[in-house]
C-alpha positions as CSV (number, residue, x, y, z in Angstrom):
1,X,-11.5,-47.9,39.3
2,X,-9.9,-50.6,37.8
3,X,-6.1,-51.2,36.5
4,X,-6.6,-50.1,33.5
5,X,-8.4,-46.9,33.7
6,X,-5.9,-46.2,36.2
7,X,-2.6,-46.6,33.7
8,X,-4.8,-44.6,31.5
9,X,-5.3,-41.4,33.9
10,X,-1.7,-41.3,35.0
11,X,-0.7,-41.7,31.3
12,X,-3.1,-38.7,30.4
13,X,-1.6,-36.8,33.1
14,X,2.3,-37.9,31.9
15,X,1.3,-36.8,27.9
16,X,-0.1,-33.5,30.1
17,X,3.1,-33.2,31.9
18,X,5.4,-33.8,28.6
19,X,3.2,-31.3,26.5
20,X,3.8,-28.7,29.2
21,X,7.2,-29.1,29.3
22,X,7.8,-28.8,25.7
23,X,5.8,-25.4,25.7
24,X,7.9,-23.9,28.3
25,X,11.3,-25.4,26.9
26,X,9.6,-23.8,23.3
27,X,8.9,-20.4,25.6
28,X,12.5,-20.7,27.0
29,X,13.6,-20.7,23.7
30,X,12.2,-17.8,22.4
31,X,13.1,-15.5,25.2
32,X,16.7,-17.1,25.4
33,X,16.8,-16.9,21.6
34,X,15.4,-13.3,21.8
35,X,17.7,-12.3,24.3
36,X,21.2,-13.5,22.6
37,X,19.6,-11.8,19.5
38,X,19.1,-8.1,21.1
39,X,22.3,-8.6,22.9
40,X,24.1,-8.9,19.5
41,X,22.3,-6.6,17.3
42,X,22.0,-4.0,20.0
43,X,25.1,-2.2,19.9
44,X,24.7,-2.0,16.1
45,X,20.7,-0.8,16.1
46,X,22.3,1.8,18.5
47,X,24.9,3.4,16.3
48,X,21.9,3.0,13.2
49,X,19.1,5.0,15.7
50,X,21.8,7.6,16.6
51,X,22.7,7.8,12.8
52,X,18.8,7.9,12.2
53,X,18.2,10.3,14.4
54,X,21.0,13.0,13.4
55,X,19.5,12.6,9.4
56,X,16.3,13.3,11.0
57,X,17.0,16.5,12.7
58,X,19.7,17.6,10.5
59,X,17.7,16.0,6.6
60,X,14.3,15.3,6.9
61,X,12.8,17.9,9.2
62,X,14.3,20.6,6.7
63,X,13.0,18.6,3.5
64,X,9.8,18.6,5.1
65,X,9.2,22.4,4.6
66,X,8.8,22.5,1.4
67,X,5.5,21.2,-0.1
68,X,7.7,18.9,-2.6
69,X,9.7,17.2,-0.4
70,X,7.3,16.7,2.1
71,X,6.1,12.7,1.3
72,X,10.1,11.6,0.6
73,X,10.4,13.5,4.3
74,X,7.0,11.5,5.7
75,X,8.0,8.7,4.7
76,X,11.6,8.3,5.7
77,X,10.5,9.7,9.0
78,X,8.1,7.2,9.7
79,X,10.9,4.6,8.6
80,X,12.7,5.7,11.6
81,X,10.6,5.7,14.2
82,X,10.5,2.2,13.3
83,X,14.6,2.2,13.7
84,X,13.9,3.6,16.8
85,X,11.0,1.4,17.9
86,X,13.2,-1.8,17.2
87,X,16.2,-0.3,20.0
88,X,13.8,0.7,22.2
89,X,12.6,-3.0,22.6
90,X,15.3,-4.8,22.3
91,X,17.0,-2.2,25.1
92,X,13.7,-3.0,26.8
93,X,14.1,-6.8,26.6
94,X,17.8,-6.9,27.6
95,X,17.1,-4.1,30.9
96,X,13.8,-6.9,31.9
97,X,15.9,-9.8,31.8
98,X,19.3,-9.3,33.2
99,X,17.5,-6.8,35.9
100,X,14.4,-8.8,36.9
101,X,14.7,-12.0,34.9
102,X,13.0,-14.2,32.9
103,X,9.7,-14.5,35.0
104,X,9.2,-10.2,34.1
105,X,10.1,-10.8,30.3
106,X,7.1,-13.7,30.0
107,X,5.3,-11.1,31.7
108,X,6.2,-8.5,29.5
109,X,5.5,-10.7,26.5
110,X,2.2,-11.4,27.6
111,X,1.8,-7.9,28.1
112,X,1.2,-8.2,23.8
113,X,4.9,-8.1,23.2
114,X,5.4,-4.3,23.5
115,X,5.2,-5.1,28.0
116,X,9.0,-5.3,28.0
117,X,9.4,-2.1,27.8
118,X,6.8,-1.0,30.7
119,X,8.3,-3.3,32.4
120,X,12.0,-2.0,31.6
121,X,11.2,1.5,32.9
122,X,9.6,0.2,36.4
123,X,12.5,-1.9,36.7
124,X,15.4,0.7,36.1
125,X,12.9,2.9,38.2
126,X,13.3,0.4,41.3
127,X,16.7,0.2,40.8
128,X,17.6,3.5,40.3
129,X,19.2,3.0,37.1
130,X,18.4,6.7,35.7
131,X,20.8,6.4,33.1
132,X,18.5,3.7,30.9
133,X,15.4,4.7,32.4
134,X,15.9,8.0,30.4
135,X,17.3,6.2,27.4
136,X,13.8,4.7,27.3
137,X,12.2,7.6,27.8
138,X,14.1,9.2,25.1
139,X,13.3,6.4,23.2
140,X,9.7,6.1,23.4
141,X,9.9,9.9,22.7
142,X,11.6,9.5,19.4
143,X,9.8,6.4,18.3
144,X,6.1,8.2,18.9
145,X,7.2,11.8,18.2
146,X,8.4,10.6,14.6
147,X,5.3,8.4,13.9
148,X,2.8,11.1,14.8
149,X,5.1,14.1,12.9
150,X,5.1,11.1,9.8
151,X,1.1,11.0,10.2
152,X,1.0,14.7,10.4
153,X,3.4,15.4,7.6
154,X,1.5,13.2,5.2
155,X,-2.4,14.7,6.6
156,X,-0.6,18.2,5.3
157,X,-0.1,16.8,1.6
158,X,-3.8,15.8,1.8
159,X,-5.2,19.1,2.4
């Protein structure tokens, strides 16, 4: 092997090194970026889900009796389960990182984004933090119970 294929490896393996650093610092990013995000939209997404929530018990589930009202009621339902979908991950994201870190939230977000939250509830499991853990449960609850009544609501005007 001569000088020059020599420089040539170790400056493949330098443009290898320097690409891999810029994906993580770009990965970094995003989860550091994501993090500050949920931490400062949180507290707001939670008064807007709990807010939600009461017009959906209290509104919506009685407009969705009758026949007339029943797609405005569908629809506004399935509009919050989306509310509620957004708190639950960004509670999810917040409970991975400051519990297990930021190793378990790239781990959740290979997991096809939604692992933060599976990985939220075994980590407020391990801990014994039973408060959040049933926050997410409550959550998840909520976010599917209002997609599938949506669904069903709208199959209803079908028939």
């Amino acid at each position: 092997m001569n000088v020059k294929e020599t420089l040539g490896a170790i400056g493949g393996f330098a443009l290898f090194l320097a690409i891999a650093a810029v994906g993580i610092a770009i990965v970094t990013a995003f989860i550091l970026g994501g993090v500050w995000v949920s931490k400062h939209l949180l507290p707001w997404l939670t008064l807007i889900s709990l807010v939600a929530f009461a017009i959906v018990i209290f509104v919506l589930l009685p407009l969705a009796i009758p026949r007339a009202t029943r797609g405005f009621s569908s629809v506004s339902i399935l509009i919050a389960s989306y509310v509620f979908g957004a708190t639950l991950w960004m509670f999810g994201l917040l409970l991975t990182y400051f519990t297990w870190g930021i190793f378990a939230v790239i781990v959740g977000l290979v997991l096809m984004g939604v692992g933060v939250v599976p990985v939220a509830l075994l980590a407020t499991l391990f801990n014994g933090m039973w408060g959040p853990f049933f926050t997410l449960v409550l959550l998840i609850i909520a976010t599917f119970g209002c997609r599938i009544g949506a669904m069903s609501l709208a199959e209803s005007l079908e028939r």
